[in-house]
C-alpha positions as CSV (number, residue, x, y, z in Angstrom):
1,X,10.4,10.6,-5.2
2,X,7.0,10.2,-5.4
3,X,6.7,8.8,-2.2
4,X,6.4,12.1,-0.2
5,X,2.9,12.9,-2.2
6,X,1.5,9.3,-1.5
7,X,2.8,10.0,2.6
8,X,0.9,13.1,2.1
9,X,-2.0,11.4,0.5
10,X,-2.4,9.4,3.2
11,X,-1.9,12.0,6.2
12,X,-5.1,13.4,4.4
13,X,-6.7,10.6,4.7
14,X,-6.0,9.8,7.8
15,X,-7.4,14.0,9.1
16,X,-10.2,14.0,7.1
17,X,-11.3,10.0,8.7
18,X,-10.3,11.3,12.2
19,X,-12.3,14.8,11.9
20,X,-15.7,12.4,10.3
21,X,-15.0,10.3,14.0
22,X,-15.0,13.5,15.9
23,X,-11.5,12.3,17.3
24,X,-8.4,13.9,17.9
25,X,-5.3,12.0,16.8
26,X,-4.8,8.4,15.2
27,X,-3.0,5.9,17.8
28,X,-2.7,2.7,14.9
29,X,-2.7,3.3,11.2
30,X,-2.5,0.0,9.0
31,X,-1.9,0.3,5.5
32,X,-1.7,-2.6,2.8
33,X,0.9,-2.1,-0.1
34,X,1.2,-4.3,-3.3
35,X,4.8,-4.8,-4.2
36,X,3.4,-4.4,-7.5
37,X,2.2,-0.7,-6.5
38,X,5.6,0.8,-7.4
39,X,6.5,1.8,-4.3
40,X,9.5,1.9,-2.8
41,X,9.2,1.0,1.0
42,X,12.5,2.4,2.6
43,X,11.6,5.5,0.6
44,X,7.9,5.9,2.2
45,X,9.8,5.2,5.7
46,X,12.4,7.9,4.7
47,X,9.7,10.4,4.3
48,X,7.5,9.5,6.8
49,X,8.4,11.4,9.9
50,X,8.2,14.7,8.2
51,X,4.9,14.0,5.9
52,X,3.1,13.2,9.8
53,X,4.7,16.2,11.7
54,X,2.5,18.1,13.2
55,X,-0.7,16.1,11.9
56,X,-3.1,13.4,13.4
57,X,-0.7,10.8,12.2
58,X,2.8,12.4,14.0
59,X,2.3,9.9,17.6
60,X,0.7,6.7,15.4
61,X,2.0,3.3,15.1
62,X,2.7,2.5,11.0
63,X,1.9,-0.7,10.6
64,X,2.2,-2.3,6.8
65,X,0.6,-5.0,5.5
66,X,2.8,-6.3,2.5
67,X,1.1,-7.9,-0.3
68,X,2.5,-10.1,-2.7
69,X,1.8,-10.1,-6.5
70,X,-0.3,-13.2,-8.3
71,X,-1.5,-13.5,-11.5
72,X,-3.7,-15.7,-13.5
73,X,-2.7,-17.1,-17.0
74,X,-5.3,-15.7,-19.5
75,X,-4.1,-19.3,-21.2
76,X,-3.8,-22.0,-19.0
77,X,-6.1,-20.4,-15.8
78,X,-2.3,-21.1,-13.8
79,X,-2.3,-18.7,-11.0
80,X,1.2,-17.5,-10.0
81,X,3.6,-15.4,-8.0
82,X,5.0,-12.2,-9.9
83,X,8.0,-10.3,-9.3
84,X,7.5,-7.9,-12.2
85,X,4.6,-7.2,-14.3
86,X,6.4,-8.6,-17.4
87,X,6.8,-12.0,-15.8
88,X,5.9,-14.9,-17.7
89,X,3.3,-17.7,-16.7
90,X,5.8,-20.7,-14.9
91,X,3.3,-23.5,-16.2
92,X,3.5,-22.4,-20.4
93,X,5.4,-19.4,-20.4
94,X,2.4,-17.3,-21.3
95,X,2.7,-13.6,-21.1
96,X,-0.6,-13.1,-20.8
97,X,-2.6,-12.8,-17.1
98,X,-4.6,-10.5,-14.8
99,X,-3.2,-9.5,-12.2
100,X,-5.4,-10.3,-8.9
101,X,-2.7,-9.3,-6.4
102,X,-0.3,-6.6,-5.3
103,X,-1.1,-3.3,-7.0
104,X,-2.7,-2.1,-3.6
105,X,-2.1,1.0,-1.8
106,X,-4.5,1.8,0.8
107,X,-5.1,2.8,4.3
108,X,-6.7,-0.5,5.6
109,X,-8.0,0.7,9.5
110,X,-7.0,3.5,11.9
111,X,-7.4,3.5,15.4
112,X,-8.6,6.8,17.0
113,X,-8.6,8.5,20.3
């Protein structure tokens, strides 16, 4: 379950942008997650609660931005919802495209106090 390390990931994050703001605790942490970034979200909220204890994080609201997956067709410039990264183009049935959309993991803001 490699959501633990990314909770943990982030919990550094989150100390090491609330020590650079001379602050003591994060009140609002927003984060933006592709559904392409393998992630499994009732898993990250599973682990949660014991990633933050005792950190900056342990009081903060989580608040998740979710962001779909699109693609472009390398061959027809078609730019599409995707599921799965092996899913085809809907307009020629290419499997060939860029993804532009939903690999994302980051921490987006945090509000500090």
């Amino acid at each position: 379950m490699h959501e633990l390390s990314v909770a943990m990931g982030i919990v550094k994050i989150a100390e090491d942008e609330t020590k650079r703001a001379e602050a003591e605790r994060v009140t609002v942490i927003e984060l933006e997650i592709g559904r392409l970034a393998g992630i499994e979200f009732e898993s990250l909220d599973f682990v949660w609660p014991a990633a933050v204890k005792n950190t900056v994080l342990e009081h903060a609201e989580k608040k998740i931005e979710v962001k779909e997956g699109l693609a472009k067709c390398a061959d027809c410039d078609e730019v599409f919802k995707i599921q799965q990264f092996y899913d085809s183009c809907p307009s020629c049935s290419s499997n060939l495209k860029v993804v532009i959309q939903g690999k994302e993991l980051r921490v987006k803001a945090l509000e500090v106090v």
